[in-house]
Structures are given as C-alpha cells and as structure tokens.
C-alpha positions as CSV (number, residue, x, y, z in Angstrom):
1,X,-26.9,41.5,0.0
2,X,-29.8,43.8,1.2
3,X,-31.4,45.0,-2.3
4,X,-30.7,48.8,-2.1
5,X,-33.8,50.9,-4.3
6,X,-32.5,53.4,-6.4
7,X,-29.5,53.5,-9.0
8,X,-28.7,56.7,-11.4
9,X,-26.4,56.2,-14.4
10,X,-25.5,59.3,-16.2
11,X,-24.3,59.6,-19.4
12,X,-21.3,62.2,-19.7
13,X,-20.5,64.3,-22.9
14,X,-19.0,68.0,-22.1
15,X,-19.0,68.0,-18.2
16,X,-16.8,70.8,-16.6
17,X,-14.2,69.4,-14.8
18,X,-14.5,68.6,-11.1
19,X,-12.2,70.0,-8.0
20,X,-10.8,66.5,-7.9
21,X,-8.5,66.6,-11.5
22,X,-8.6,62.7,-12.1
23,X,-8.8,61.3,-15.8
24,X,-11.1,58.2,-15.9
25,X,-13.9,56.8,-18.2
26,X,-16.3,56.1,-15.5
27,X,-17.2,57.8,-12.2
28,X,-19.3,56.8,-9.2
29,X,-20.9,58.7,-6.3
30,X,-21.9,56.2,-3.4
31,X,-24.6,57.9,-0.6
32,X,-24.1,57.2,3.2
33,X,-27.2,55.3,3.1
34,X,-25.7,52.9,0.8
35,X,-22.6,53.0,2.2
36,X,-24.2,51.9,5.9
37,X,-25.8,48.9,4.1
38,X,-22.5,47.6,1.8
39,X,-20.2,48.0,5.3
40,X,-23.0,46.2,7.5
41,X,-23.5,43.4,4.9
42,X,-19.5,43.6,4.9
43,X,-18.6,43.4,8.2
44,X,-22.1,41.9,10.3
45,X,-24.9,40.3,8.0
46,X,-22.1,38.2,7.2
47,X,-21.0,37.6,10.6
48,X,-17.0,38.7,10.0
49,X,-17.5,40.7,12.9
50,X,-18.5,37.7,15.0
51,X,-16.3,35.5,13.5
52,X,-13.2,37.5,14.5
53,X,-14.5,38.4,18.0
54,X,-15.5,34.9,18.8
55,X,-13.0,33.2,21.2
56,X,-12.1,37.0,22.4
57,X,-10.1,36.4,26.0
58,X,-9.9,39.0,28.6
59,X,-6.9,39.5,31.0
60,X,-8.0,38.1,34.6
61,X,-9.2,40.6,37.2
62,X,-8.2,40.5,40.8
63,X,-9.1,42.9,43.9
64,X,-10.4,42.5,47.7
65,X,-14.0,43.1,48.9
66,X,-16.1,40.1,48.5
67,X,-17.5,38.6,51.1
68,X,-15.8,39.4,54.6
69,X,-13.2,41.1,51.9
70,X,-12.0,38.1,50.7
71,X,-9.8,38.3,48.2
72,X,-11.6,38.0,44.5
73,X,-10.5,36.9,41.2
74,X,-12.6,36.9,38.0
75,X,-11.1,34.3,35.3
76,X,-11.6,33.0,32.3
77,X,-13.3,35.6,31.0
78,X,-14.2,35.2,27.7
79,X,-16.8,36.7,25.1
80,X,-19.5,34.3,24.6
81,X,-21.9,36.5,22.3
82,X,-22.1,39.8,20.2
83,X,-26.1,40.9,20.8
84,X,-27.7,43.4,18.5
85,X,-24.6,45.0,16.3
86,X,-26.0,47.6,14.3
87,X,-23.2,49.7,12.3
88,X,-23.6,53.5,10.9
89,X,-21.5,55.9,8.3
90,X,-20.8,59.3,8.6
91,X,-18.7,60.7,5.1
92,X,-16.6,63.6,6.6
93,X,-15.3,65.8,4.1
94,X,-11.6,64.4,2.9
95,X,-10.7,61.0,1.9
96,X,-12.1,58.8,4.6
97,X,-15.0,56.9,6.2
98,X,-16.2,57.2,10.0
99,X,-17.4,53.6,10.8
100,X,-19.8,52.9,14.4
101,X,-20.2,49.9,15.5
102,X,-22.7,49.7,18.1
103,X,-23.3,46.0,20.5
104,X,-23.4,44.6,23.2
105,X,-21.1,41.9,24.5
106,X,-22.0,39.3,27.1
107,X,-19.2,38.2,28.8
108,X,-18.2,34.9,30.9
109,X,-15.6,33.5,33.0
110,X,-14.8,32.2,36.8
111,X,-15.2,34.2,40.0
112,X,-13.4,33.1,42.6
113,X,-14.9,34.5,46.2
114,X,-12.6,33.4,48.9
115,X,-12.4,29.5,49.0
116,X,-16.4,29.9,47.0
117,X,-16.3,29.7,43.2
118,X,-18.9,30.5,41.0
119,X,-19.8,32.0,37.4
120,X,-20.0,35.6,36.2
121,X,-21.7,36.5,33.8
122,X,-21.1,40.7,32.5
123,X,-23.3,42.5,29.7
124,X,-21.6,45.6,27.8
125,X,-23.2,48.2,25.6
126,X,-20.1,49.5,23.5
127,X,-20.0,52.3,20.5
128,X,-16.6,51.3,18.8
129,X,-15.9,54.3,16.7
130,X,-13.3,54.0,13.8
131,X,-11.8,57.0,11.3
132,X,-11.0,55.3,8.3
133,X,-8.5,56.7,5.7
134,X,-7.5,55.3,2.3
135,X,-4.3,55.4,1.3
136,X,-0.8,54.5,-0.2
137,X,-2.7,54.2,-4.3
138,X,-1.2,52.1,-6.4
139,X,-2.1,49.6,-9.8
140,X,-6.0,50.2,-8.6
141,X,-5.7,49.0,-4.6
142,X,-5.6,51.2,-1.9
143,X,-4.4,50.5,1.8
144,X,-6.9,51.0,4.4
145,X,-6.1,52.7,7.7
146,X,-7.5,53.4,11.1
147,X,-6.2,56.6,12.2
148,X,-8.4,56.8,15.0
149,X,-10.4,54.0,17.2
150,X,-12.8,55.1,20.2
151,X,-14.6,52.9,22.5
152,X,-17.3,54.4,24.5
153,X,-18.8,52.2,27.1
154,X,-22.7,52.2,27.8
155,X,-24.3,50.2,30.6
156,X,-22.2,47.0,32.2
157,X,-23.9,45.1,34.1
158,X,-22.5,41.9,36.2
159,X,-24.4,39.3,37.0
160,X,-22.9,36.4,39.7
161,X,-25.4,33.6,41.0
162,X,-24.3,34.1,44.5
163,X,-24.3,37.6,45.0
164,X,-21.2,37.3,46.6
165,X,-19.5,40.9,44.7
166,X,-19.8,44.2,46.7
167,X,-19.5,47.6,44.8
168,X,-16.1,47.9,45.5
169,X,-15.6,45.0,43.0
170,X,-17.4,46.2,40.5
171,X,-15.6,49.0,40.5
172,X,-12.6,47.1,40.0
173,X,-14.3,45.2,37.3
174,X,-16.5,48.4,35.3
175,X,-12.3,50.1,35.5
176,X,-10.8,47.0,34.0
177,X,-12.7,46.4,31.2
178,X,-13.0,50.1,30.6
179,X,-9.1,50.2,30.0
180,X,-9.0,46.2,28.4
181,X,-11.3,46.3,25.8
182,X,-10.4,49.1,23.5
183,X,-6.8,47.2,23.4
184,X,-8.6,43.8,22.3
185,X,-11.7,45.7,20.3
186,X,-9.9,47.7,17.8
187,X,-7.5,45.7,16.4
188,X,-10.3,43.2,15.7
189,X,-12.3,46.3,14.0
190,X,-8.6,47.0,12.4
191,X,-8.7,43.0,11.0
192,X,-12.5,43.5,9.8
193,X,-12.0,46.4,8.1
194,X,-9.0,44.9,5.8
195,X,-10.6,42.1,5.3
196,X,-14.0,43.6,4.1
197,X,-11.7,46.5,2.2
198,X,-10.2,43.4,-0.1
199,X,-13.7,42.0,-0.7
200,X,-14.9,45.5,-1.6
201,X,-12.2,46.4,-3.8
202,X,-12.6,43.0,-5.4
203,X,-15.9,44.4,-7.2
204,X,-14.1,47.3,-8.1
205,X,-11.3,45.7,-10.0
206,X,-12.3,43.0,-12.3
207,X,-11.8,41.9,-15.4
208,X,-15.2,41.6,-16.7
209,X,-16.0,39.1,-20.3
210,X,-17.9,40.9,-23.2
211,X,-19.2,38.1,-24.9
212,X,-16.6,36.1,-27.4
213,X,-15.3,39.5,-28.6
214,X,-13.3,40.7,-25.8
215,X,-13.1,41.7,-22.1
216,X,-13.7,45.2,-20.1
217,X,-10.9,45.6,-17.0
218,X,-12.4,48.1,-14.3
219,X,-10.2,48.9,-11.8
220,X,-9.9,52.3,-9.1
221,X,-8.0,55.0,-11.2
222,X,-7.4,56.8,-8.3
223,X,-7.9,57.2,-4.3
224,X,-11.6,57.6,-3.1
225,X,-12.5,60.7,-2.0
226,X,-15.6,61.7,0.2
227,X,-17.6,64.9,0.5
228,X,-20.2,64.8,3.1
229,X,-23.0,63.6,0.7
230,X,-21.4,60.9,-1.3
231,X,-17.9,58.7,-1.6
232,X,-16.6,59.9,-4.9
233,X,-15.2,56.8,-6.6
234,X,-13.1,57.3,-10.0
235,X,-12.5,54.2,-12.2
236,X,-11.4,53.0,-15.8
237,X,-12.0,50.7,-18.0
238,X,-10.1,49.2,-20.2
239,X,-11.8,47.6,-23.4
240,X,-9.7,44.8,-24.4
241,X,-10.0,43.0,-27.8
242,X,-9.7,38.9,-28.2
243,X,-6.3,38.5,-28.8
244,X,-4.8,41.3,-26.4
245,X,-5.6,44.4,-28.6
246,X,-6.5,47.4,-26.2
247,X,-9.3,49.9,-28.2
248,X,-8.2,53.2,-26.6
249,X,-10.4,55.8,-25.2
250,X,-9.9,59.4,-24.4
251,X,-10.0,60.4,-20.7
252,X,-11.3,63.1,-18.8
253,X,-12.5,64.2,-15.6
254,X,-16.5,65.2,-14.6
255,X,-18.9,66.2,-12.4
256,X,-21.4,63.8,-11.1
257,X,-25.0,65.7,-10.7
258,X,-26.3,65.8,-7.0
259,X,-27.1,62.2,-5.9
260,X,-31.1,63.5,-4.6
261,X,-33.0,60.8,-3.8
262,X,-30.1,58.3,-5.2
263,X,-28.5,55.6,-3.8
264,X,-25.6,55.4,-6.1
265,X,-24.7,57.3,-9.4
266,X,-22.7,55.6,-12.5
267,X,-21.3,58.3,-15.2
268,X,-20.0,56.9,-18.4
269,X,-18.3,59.0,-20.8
270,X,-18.7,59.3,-24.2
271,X,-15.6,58.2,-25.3
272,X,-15.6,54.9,-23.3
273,X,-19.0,54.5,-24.6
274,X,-17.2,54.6,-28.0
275,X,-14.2,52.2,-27.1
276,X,-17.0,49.3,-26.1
277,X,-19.5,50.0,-29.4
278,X,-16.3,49.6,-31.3
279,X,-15.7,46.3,-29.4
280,X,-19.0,45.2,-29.7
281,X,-19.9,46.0,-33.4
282,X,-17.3,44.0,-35.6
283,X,-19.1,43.1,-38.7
284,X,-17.5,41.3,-41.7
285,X,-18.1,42.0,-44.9
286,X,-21.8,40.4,-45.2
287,X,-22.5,39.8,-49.1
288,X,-25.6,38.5,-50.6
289,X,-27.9,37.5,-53.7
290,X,-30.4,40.5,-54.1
291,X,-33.4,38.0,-53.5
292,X,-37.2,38.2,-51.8
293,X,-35.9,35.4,-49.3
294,X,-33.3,38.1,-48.0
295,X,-34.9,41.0,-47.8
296,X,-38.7,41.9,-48.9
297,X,-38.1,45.1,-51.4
298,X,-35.0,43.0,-53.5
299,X,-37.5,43.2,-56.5
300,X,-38.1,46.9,-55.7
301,X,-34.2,47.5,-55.4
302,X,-33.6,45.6,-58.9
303,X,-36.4,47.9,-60.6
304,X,-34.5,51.3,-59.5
305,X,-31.1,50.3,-60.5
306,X,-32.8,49.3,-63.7
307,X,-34.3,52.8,-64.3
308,X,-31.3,54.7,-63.5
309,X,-28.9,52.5,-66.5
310,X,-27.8,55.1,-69.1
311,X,-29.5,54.5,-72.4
312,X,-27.1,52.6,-74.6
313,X,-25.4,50.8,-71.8
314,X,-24.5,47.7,-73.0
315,X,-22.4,46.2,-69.8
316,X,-25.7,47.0,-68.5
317,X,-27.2,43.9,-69.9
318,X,-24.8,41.5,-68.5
319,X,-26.8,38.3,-67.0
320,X,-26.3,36.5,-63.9
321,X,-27.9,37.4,-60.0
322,X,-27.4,40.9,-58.7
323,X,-25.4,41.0,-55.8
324,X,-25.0,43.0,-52.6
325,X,-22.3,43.6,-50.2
326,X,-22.6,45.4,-47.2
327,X,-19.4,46.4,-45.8
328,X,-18.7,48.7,-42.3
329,X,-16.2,51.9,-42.6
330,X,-14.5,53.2,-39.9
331,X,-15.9,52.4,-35.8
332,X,-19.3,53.3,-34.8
333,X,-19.3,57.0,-33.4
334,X,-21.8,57.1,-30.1
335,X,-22.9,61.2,-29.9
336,X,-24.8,62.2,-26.8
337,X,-27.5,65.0,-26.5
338,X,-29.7,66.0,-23.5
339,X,-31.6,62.8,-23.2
340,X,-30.6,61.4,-26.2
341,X,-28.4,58.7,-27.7
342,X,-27.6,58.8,-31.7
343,X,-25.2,56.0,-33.4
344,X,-23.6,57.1,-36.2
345,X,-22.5,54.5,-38.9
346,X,-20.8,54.8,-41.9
347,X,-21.6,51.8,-44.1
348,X,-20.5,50.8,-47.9
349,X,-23.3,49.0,-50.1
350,X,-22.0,47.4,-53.2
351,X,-24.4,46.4,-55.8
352,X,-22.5,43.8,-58.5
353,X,-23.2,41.4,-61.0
354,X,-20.1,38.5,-61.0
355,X,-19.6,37.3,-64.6
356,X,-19.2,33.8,-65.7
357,X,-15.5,34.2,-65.8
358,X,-15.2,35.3,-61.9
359,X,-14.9,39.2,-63.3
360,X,-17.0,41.7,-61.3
361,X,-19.4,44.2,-63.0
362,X,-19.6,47.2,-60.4
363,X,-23.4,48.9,-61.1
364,X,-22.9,51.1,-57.9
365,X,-21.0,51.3,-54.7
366,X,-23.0,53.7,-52.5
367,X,-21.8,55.3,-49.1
368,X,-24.2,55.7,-46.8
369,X,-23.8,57.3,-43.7
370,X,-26.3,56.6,-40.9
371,X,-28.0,58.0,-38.2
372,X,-29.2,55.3,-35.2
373,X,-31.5,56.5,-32.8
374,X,-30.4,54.6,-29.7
375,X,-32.8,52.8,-26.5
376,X,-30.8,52.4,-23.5
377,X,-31.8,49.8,-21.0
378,X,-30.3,47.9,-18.2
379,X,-30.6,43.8,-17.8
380,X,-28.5,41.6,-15.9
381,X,-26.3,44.3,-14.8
382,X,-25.5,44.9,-18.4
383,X,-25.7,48.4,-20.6
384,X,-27.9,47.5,-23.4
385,X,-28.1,49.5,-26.5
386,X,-31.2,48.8,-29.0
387,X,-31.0,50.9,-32.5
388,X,-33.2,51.7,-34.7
389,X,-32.8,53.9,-38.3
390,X,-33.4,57.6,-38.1
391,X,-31.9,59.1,-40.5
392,X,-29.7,58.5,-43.4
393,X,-27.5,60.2,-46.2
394,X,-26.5,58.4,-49.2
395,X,-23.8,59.2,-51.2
396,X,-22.7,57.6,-54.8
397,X,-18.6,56.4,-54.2
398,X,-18.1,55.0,-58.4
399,X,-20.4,53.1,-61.0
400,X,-18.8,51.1,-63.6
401,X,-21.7,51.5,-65.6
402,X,-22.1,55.5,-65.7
403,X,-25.0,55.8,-63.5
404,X,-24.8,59.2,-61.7
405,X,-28.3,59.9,-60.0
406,X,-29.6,57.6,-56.9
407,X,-31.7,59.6,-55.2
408,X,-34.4,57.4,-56.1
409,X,-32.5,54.7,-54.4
410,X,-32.8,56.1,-50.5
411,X,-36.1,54.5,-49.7
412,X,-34.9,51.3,-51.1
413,X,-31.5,51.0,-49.7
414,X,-33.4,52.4,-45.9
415,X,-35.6,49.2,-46.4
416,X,-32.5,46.7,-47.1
417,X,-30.7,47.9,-44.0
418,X,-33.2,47.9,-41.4
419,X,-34.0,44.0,-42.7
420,X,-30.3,42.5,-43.2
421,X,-27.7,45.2,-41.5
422,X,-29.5,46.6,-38.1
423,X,-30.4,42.8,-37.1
424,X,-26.9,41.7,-37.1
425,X,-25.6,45.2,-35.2
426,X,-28.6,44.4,-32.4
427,X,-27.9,41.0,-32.0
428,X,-24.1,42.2,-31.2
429,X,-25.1,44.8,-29.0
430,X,-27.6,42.3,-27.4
431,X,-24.4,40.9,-25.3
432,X,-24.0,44.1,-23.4
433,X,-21.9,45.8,-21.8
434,X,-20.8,44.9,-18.4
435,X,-21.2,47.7,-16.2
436,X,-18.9,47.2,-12.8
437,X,-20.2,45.9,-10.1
438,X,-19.2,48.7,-7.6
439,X,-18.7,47.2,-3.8
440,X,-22.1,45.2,-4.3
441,X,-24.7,47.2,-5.1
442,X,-27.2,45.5,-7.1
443,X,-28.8,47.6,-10.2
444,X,-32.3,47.9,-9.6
445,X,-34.9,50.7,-10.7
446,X,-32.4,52.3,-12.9
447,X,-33.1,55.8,-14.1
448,X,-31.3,56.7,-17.0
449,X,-29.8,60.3,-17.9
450,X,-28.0,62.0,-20.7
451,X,-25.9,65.0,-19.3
452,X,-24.2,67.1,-22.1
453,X,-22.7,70.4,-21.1
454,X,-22.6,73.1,-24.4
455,X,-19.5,75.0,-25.6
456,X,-21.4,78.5,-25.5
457,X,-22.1,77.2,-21.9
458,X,-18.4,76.7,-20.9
459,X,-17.9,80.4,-22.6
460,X,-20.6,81.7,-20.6
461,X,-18.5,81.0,-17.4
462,X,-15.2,81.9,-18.4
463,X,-17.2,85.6,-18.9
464,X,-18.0,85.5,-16.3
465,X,-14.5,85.0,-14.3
466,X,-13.6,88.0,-16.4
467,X,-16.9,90.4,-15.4
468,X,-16.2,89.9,-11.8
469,X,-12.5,91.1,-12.9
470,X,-13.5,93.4,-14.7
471,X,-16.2,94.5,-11.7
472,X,-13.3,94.8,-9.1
473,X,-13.3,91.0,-7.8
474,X,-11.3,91.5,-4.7
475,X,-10.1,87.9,-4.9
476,X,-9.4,88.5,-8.5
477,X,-7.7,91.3,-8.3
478,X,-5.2,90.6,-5.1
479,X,-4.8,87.1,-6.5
480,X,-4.3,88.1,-10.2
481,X,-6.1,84.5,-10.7
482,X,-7.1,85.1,-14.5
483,X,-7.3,83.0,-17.0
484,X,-4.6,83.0,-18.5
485,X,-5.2,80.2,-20.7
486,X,-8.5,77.9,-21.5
487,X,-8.1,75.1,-23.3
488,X,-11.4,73.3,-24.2
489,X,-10.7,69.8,-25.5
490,X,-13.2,68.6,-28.3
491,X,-13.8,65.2,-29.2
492,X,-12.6,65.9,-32.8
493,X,-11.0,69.4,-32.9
494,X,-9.8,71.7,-30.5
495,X,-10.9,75.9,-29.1
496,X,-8.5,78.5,-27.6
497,X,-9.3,81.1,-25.5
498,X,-6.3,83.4,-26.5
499,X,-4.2,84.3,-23.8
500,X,-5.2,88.0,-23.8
501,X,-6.4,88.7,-20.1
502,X,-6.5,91.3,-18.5
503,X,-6.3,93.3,-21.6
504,X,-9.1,92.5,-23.0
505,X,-13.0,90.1,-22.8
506,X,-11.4,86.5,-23.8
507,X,-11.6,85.7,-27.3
508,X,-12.7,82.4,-29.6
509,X,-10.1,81.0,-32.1
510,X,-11.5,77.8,-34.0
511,X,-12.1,76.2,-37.5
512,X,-15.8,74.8,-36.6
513,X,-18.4,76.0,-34.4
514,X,-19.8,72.6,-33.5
515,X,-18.0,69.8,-30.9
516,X,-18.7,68.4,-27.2
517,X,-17.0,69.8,-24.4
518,X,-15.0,66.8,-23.1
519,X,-12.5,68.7,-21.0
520,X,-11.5,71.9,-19.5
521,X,-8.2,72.8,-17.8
522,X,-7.5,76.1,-16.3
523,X,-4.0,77.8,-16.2
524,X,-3.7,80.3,-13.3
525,X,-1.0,82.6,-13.7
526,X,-0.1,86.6,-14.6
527,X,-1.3,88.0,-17.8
C-alpha cells in the first residue's frame, strides 16, 4: 500500500446536520487523490487487473487483400501483456465513482497469408472508462454496479515479420478489435471492480478487539455518497462489552469541515467517544492501607484527618491501620471544546479504620468529582487518550465520626489520586481505541481537531431563516418553508424553538442555558 501523507481526525460535539440525514458515530470524507491510490493499489499494484486479463482470447479475423489478395486469417489471438496501466478518479456529484483505466495491450496470434503463415503481433493504447454506482444497502454491504463502460481506442499498431498485410487488412483488423474488445474489456473491469469492492468493504466492516475488555464492530451505516471533492462515507460502531453487552451511544448526523490539503478526514462523535471510555475505564473497587509505600503524602493525609476529629470523639481513638477505598461512580463523561478534551470522573474515597471484630469505623466518605485534562495521540492506528488532573471538587457524602469541614483535605486527596487512581485509568486507556481502518489508508501525520458548534450559534441561524422572511425572501415566502419547528437535541436536556412562525421572531423554551448541540432537525411545513 502506497503510504498516502496526510490524515485529519475531527472531533464532533454540536455539528449542524448535513444535507445527507444519516445517524452514525463516525464519518469519513475520502479525497480523489486518495481514492486514485486505494483503487490503483486495488485493482493494478496488485496485479488483479492482470490477473483477470491474462489468458484474454480474441475472436479470429478473416478478410481478403494480402498478398495477390489472398485470402487472410489472423488466429489465435491472444493478449500476451498489459504495458503501463495507470488508473484515475473523478467523484461526480451523486453516489458514484468514475474509474479510467488507461494501457496498452500487446496482442498475439497466427496470420495466415495465403498458403504463408506467420506471427502478428498488434499494440493497443485503450482508455476503458467505467461509471460506478453503489447500491442495493443492506446490514453494512453495498452492491457495486457499472452503469456505464467506454472504451476509447488510441494508437494500434500491427506488426507481422513478413510484411505480407496491405491496408485493406488492417482495416479489417483496426474495425474488429474496435467492436471485440469493449465486449471482452468491460466485463473483466466489471469482475475487478467486485472483487476489489469486497476487499474494500472488508476494512470498512470489521469487528475490531479492544484489549481483554471488549470489541468495537465498524461497519457502513449507510450508502456512500460523493460530492465532487470527497466520497462521503457514514459508519458506526458498535462498542461491545466481554460477555455480549452492547454500551449504547447516541446517534447523529454531521458535517465534516472542508478536506483542504487532506487526504482523508475521520469525525468521531462525542457520544461514541463516551460508549468506548466507558468500555475502556472499568475499575474495581481498589482498597488500600494508607501507607508511604502507596502513595508519598499517606502521613500527610493521616495528619488532616486527625486535625479535623471533633474534640471529645472517642471512636476517634479506635486503633488499627487507616484504610482507603477508592471506588468509580457512574461512566466517565468525555466533554469537548474548541481544541480541547476534558474527562470528567466522579470518584468515591472512603477513608476507614476495620476493628478487630471485622466492624468498619467510617471517618469520611468523600465524593470527588474530577476534571481530566485529556492528550490525544495516535499509535498503531489506535486513538490514545493520556489524562492528567485539572481540576477537582470535593464534596463530604457522611462521617461516622462527626467531622463536617474537609476543605483542608483537597490538596491531599489531589496528591493520592494522581499517585494510585490516574495510573490505573492511563494504563487502561493505554490499549486504545481502534480506529477503522477505512479501505487501507494508513494513519500517518495525523492532525488532530476539536470541532464544537455553540447553541447561540445554531440560534444565530434559525434568525436568520426568519430575517430573510421577515425581509421578503422570495423563496420563503412562495414556499412558506418556515420553521415550523426546531428541535435542538442536547446531550443531557433538550431546547424548543416554539412553533410560533410567522407570527412572531422564534422563541427559547429551556430549564438550563448550558448543553452541546448534538443534533438539529428541521420541520418544514405552514405556520
């Protein structure tokens, strides 16, 4: 596989919706360029065209007007060798792919001059053009069709030892192979095609292992579409736990940003992003003694609790090792801004001292809800997420012993989770997560972006459908194509744009004014 230069991967949170309405977690643009260098390492570098023409037969040519006009019969004829195939792409607007194949064939058989016999030998320069449409979608496959195939004939040139041919008989042969090879060139190209659609499709629908935890299934959620500067391809994943569990994942539909100087563009939505953290991060319940050997500021940690006892607490006394248990609430939360990448976490820390008689003393169960500033990298074709803390907000859940005031505790508690708890949660997210490996295309001078699109944004436009109403919109007004209804989908709650048009500027109904755009859908219809 020809290493292609450039690959974008694009985060998604709050992208508009695109013209094509399909509901996936991941999305891929492909450019020309790299679809010319997936179909030619396809279908030539590894020699399936070749291998399919090889062995190619023509029908046997007769006419007069050889030597003396003796009658003359050509073969045999056989291809013997595809010279210089080079194959280009052209992405007409549509669902579809327009495939040329440029070669030339040399071709050999038997002439027959008369009672003299002797060997041809005919050179063809041939564009074989091909309209490719996908169709007939169904469980992630797609049927691949050749509505049209043209063969346009460059320079043939025969070449017999003895000379023996006059123009009249290469007439007769330039006319037959004019009108025989299309019939025996384009099914092979039909054959090729197939074949090299099944490999392709292959990358697109695997089911990929995430470590020992569980698997990710991509497959094509819809057909391919083209525009004339990309293939649009729409897929999903589904994230799979050991055991057959599936973690589910909202759906919805986005616009990839302009390709540029890109070869191929990956987006990954949030909430996919989500389903695979909540694959990846599975913690038990990790407890521990509150000891140097476990984490350097245990001494520290045992100092504050002791400052914070309530004067005549006499449980407070008990003796044994203090005790700590770190515990995971609820699934990681992955939130996305402009170029940034924040974990949130919501972890339990239980501080006890376990009596002689198996009893538990609680001093303090503290929640403490984290912020993770996330790296994002790529290795080994693998989305990989390195955290460290940012910020964090710590709560007090009960105390058996009456203590009521921890603030003194945050710099401690920061210290024992970056030592015990973010190792664990970066080894786990050290696996990866597979990213598909669409039709080939090795991932190679990545370039990562964040793309998050705001809800005053989304707003913004709708006021703007309704100014050009209001401004006389010729469109708008013969159409009557208002708003009726705009429903933007949050990832926790919900905004309505009441149904008011064309009464009156569209108004905002909702509980909260903070949330991520994950979807919008348009109703057309009379106010």
């Amino acid at each position: 596989m020809t290493m292609l230069k450039l690959f974008g991967i694009v985060f998604f949170c709050g992208l508009l919706s695109p013209s094509q309405e399909v509901l996936s977690g991941l999305s891929c643009a492909v450019s020309p360029v790299a679809m010319q260098r997936v179909l030619s390492d396809a279908i030539l570098q590894n020699g399936l065209l070749q291998q399919h023409l090889q062995g190619l037969v023509l029908p046997n040519i007769m006419g007069d007007g050889g030597l003396l006009n003796s009658p003359t019969s050509i073969t045999g004829l056989h291809l013997v060798k595809v010279w210089l195939p080079k194959l280009t792409v052209v992405l007409p607007p549509g669902i579809g792919v327009q495939l040329t194949i440029a070669a030339k064939l040399e071709l050999s058989g038997n002439c027959l001059v008369g009672l003299l016999s002797d060997l041809v030998d005919i050179l063809v320069d041939v564009n074989i053009t091909a309209n490719i449409k996908c169709t007939n979608f169904e469980s992630g496959t797609v049927q691949v069709v050749i509505e049209d195939c043209l063969c346009i004939f460059g320079a043939i040139k025969i070449k017999l030892l003895s000379g023996l041919l006059s123009l009249s008989v290469n007439d007769i042969v330039l006319n037959k192979l004019r009108a025989t090879l299309p019939g025996l060139l384009c099914p092979v190209v039909d054959i090729v095609i197939n074949l090299a659609n099944i490999q392709l499709l292959g990358t697109l629908n695997a089911v990929i292992p995430v470590g020992t935890v569980g698997t990710i299934h991509y497959h094509l959620a819809s057909l391919p579409f083209t525009s004339s500067s990309f293939l649009g391809l729409d897929l999903d994943g589904v994230v799979k736990q050991v055991g057959g569990s599936i973690i589910p994942h909202d759906s919805s539909a986005s616009a990839l940003p302009p390709l540029l100087d890109k070869l191929l563009v990956l987006g990954l939505r949030q909430s996919f992003l989500n389903a695979v953290l909540s694959l990846l991060i599975q913690m038990p319940p990790q407890t521990f003694t509150c000891t140097p050997d476990v984490f350097s500021g245990a001494s520290n940690l045992q100092e504050a609790i002791t400052t914070l006892f309530p004067t005549g607490c006499s449980a407070c006394h008990e003796t044994g090792p203090l005790n700590i248990k770190l515990t995971l609430a609820g699934n990681p939360l992955i939130l996305l801004e402009e170029n940034k990448a924040t974990v949130e976490l919501l972890v339990m820390i239980q501080v006890f001292i376990q009596r002689l008689d198996g009893s538990i003393l609680n001093l303090l169960l503290l929640k403490a809800d984290l912020g993770l500033n996330a790296h994002v990298s790529i290795a080994g074709g693998r989305l990989v997420l390195a955290l460290s803390l940012g910020s964090t907000s710590l709560s007090l859940e009960s105390s058996d012993v009456g203590i009521s005031n921890i603030s003194v505790l945050k710099p401690h508690c920061n210290s024992l989770l970056v030592e015990t708890l973010l190792p664990f949660i970066n080894g786990a997210l050290g696996i990866g997560m597979p990213l598909p490996n669409v039709l080939d295309i090795p991932l190679i001078k990545v370039d990562i972006q964040i793309l998050v699109s705001s809800v005053r944004a989304a707003l913004m436009w709708v006021q703007g459908l309704w100014q050009a109403h209001s401004s006389g919109c010729s469109k708008c007004l013969e159409l009557h194509r208002i708003p009726a209804l705009c429903i933007l989908e949050m990832s926790q709650r919900r905004w309505d744009i009441l149904p008011d048009f064309p009464k009156g500027e569209p108004k905002v109904a909702a509980g909260d004014n903070t949330g991520y755009v994950l979807r919008m859908r348009l109703c057309w219809g009379r106010a």
